[in-house]
N, C-alpha and C positions, 0 to 999 in steps of 0.2 A: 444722556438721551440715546447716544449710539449704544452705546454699551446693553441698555435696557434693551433695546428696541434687539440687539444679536443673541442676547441672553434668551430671549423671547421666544424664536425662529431657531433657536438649538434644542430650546426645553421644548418643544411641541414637535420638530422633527425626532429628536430622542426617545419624546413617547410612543410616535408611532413606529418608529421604525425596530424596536424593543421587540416588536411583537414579531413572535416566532422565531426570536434569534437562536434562542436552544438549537431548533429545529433547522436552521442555515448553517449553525455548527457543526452537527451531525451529518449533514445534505456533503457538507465539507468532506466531511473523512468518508462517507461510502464515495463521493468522487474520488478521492484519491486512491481507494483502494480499488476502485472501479478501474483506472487507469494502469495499476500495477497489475492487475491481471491479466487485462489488454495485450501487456507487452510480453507478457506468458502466453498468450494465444499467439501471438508475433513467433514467438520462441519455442512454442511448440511445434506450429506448423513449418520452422526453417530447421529446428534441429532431428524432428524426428519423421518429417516429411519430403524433404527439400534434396536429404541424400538419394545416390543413385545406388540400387540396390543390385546386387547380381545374382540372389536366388531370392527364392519366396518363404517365408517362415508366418504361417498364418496367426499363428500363436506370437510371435513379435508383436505383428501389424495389428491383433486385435485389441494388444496391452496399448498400442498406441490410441488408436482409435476410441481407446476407454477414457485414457490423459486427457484425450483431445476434446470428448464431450462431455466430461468433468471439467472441466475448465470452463468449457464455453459455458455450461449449466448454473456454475459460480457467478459470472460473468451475466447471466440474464438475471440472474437473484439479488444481484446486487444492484441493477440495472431499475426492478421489478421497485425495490427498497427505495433508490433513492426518486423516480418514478412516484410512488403513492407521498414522498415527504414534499415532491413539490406540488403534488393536487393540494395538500394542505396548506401549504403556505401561498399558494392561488388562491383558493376560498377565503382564507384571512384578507390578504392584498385586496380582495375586492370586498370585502366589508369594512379597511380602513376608506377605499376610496367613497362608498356610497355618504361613509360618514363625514367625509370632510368633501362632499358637493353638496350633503345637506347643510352642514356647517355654511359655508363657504355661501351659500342660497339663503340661509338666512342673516348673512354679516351682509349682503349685497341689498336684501330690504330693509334691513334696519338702517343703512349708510340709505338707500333713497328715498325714506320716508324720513330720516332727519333733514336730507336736500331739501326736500318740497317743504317742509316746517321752513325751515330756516329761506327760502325763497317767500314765501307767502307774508312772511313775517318783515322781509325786507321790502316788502310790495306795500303795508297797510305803514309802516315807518321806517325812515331810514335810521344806520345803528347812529350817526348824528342827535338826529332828533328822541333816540331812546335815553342820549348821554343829558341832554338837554333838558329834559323833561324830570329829571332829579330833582327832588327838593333840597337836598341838599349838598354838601362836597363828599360828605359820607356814602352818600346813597349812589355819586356817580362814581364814586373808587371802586364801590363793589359790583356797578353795574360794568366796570370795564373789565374787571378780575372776571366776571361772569362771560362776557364775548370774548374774551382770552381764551378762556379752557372751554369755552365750544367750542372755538377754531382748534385749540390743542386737540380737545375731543375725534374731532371728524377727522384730521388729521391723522391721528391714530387708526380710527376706523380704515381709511383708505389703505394705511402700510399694511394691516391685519386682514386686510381682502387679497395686497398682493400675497405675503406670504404665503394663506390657504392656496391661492393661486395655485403656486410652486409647488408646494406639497403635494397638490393633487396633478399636476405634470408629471412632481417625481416618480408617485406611485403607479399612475399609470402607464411608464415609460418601463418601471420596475415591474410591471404586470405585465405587460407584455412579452419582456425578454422572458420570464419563467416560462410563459404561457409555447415561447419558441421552445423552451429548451427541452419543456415536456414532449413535441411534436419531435424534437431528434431522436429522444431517448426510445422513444415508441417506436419508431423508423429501423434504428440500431436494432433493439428488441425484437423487432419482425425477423429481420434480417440474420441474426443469430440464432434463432428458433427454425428457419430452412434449412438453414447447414447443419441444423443439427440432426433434422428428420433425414439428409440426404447422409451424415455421418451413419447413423442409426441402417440403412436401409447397407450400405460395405459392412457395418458391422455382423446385421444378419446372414450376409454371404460367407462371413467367414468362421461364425459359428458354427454354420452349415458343414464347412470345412473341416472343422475341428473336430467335431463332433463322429464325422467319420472315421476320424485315425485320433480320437481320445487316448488308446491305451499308449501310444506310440509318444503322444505328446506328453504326458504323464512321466515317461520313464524319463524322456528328455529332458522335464524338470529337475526329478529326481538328482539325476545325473549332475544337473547343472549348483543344484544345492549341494551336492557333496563335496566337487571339485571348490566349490565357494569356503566350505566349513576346513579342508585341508589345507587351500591358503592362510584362511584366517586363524588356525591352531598353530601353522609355521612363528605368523605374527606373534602371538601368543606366546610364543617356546623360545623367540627371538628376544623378546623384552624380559622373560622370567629370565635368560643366561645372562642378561644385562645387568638386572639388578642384581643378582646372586657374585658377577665379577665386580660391582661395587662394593661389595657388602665384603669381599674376601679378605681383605684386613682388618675386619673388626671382629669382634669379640660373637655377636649375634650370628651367625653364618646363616638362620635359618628366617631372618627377613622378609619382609613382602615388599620392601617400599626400597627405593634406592636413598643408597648413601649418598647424603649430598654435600658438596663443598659452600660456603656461603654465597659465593655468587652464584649456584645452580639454584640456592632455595631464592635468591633474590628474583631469580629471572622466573623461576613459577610462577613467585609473589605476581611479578607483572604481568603475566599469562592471564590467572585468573583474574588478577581486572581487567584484561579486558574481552572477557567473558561479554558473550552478545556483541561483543564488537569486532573480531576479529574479520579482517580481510575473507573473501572466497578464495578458493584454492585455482581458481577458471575464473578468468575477464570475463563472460560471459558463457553463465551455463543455468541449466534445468535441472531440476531434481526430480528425478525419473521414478527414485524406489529412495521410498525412505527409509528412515535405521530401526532396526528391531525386528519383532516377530510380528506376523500381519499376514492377511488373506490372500492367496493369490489372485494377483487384479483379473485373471481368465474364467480359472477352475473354480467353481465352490467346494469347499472343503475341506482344497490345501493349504495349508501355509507357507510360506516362508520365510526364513531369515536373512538377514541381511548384516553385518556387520557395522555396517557405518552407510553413505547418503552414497549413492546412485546418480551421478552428476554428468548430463549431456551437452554437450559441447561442438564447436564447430572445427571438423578435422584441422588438424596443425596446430591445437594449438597444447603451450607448457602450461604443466603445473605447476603452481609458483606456492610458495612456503606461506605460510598464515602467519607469520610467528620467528623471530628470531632462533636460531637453538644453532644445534651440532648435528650432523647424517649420523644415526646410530646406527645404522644398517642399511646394505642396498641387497633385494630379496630376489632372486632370479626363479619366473615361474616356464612352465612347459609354453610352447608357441613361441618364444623369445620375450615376454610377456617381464614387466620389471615395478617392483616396490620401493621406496625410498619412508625409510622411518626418521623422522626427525627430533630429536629431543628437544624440551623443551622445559628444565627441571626434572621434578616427575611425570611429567606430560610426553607423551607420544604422539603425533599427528602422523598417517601411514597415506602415502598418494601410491595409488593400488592400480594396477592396468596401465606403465606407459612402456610405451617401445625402446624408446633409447633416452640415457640418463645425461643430466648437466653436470654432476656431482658426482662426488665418490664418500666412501665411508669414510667418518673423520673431519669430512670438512665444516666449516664454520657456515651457517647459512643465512643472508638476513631476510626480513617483513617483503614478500614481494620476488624473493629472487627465485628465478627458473629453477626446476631439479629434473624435470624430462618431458618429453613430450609424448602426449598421450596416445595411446594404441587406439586406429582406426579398425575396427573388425570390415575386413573385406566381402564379407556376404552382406552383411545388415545396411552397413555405409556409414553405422552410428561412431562415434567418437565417446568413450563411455570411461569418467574418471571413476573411481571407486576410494572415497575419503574418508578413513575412519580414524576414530581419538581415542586416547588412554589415560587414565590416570594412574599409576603404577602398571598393575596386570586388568585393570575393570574397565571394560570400553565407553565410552559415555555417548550420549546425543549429539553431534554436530550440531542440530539443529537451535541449538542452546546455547552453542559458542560461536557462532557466524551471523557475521552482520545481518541482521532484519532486510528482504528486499521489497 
């Protein structure tokens, strides 16, 4: 009887609460990504706002400013998504509830219209005189089998009103909170749609700005992409004399891939598994410019290149190795500016822009350990790592080999 009676109250909660679960699932994951971007708005506004700056570079402030309303713009879209998935699962919630108060309204007249039967019935005879009134011993067994599963009957009726009861509590307890959650998300939503008109309205001033001394920022680009392509052919020229002094004892002199010993190709092996998994190269950083060739976020027209991820950071802090390997090179650029290449089989990982190093060439490094701490630019205020990977001489995507955030 217990059993049936929980069996009951499982199987009727389960059907209703079924409905829309795809759609709770999904409400899940834009939450969660809704909150991961969150903490990029967090990270935006402390790594690329928060420094104190000692000249003005409008052309910086308006790449920032673009991050900054890109993000927040994700962040309302997302907002917007998960927003319209709970008006739907509101509308549902309240057509589970309407059905289970009609339910619920008719289990409560059919439970008082068997009362009043069964009252009127005990008013014209008592069940005595019903047991009594048998002709024979046959007739009063089954007349008591018959007031047994009434009683059972109504009985049941009674628990099957409370449970509806409960279900329509739950749901509309369950109706409510949505109905809260939709009122935050609209709130938030307001809220990040001002900052972004009041983003929008610095951004015009410094168009305005740019615009005036275009040719001048142009060159500055320019400039700034050629000095980027000469470090990154050093790197380049650095790993081709690597592999070329592997390869000096063999027979093939004229190689692309390094000569490896078994534990170097072992330790690849485990490199690329753990492809998408590997540690950040910064405890906490931003990805400011991604890897590859792509538009510049100011100028329409230009492009640029980047070698590997553009990773913004909070001054002081080391860059720490992804990956077990060896220092195959420490690279000294103009400024006092310092590179550390780390092998890792045939894999290269290169921590590009730090000031002073923890390491020297040669040494063993493992998963985690410091190799320098990253150059502060004294104008900007930014802290700016520059992380790029290799598989022999072909630079690959970080974004492909670092942990998901």
């Amino acid at each position: 009887m217990k059993f049936s009676k929980l069996f009951f109250f499982l199987y009727i909660t389960a059907t209703f609460f079924n409905v829309g679960n795809s759609q709770a699932q999904t409400r899940k994951q834009l939450e969660s990504e809704r909150k991961k971007i969150k903490q990029e708005i967090v990270k935006v506004n402390r790594l690329l706002f928060a420094t104190q700056k000692k000249g003005k570079n409008a052309l910086e402030d308006l790449k920032d400013i673009n991050q900054k309303i890109a993000t927040r713009t994700t962040y309302i879209n997302l907002i917007q998504k998960e927003s319209s998935l709970l008006s739907s699962e509101i509308n549902q919630n309240q057509k589970v509830v309407l059905k289970l108060h009609k339910k619920l309204e008719r289990l409560k007249k059919d439970y008082a219209e068997m009362i009043f039967k069964s009252y009127k019935s005990k008013s014209k005879q008592s069940q005595l005189l019903f047991l009594m009134s048998s002709h024979n011993f046959q007739q009063a067994y089954r007349r008591l089998q018959y007031m047994k599963q009434y009683t059972k009957f109504r009985k049941k009726q009674g628990e099957e009103i409370d449970i509806q009861s409960r279900l329509v509590v739950q749901f509309n307890d369950s109706l409510l909170f949505k109905i809260q959650e939709k009122d935050t998300l609209i709130k938030v939503e307001e809220s990040e749609k001002l900052q972004i008109e009041l983003d929008k309205k610095d951004k015009e001033k410094l168009v305005s700005q740019i615009n005036k001394r275009a040719s001048n920022y142009k060159r500055e680009i320019r400039v700034k992409q050629k000095a980027e392509r000469i470090i990154a052919n050093k790197i380049d020229a650095i790993i081709k004399a690597a592999i070329a002094k592997s390869n000096r004892n063999k027979s093939n002199k004229n190689a692309k891939g390094f000569a490896l010993t078994p534990a170097a190709k072992a330790l690849a092996k485990r490199f690329v598994q753990n492809k998408g998994k590997l540690p950040w190269p910064v405890t906490n950083g931003l990805v400011i410019r991604r890897y590859g060739t792509q538009p510049h976020p100011t100028f329409g027209g230009i492009t640029i290149t980047s070698p590997g991820l553009h990773i913004g950071t909070n001054k002081g802090t080391y860059a720490k190795s992804v990956f077990n390997g060896e220092v195959l090179a420490v690279q000294l650029h103009s400024g006092g500016k310092k590179a550390v290449l780390v092998q890792h089989g045939n894999y290269i990982t290169t921590y590009n822009n730090l000031e002073s190093l923890s390491v020297k060439t040669g040494d063993a490094v493992t998963t985690g350990q410091r190799l320098g701490k990253i150059f502060t630019n004294k104008v900007t205020g930014k802290t700016t790592l520059i992380f790029v990977l290799h598989k022999e001489t072909q630079r690959q995507n970080p974004k492909y080999w670092l942990l998901r955030r």
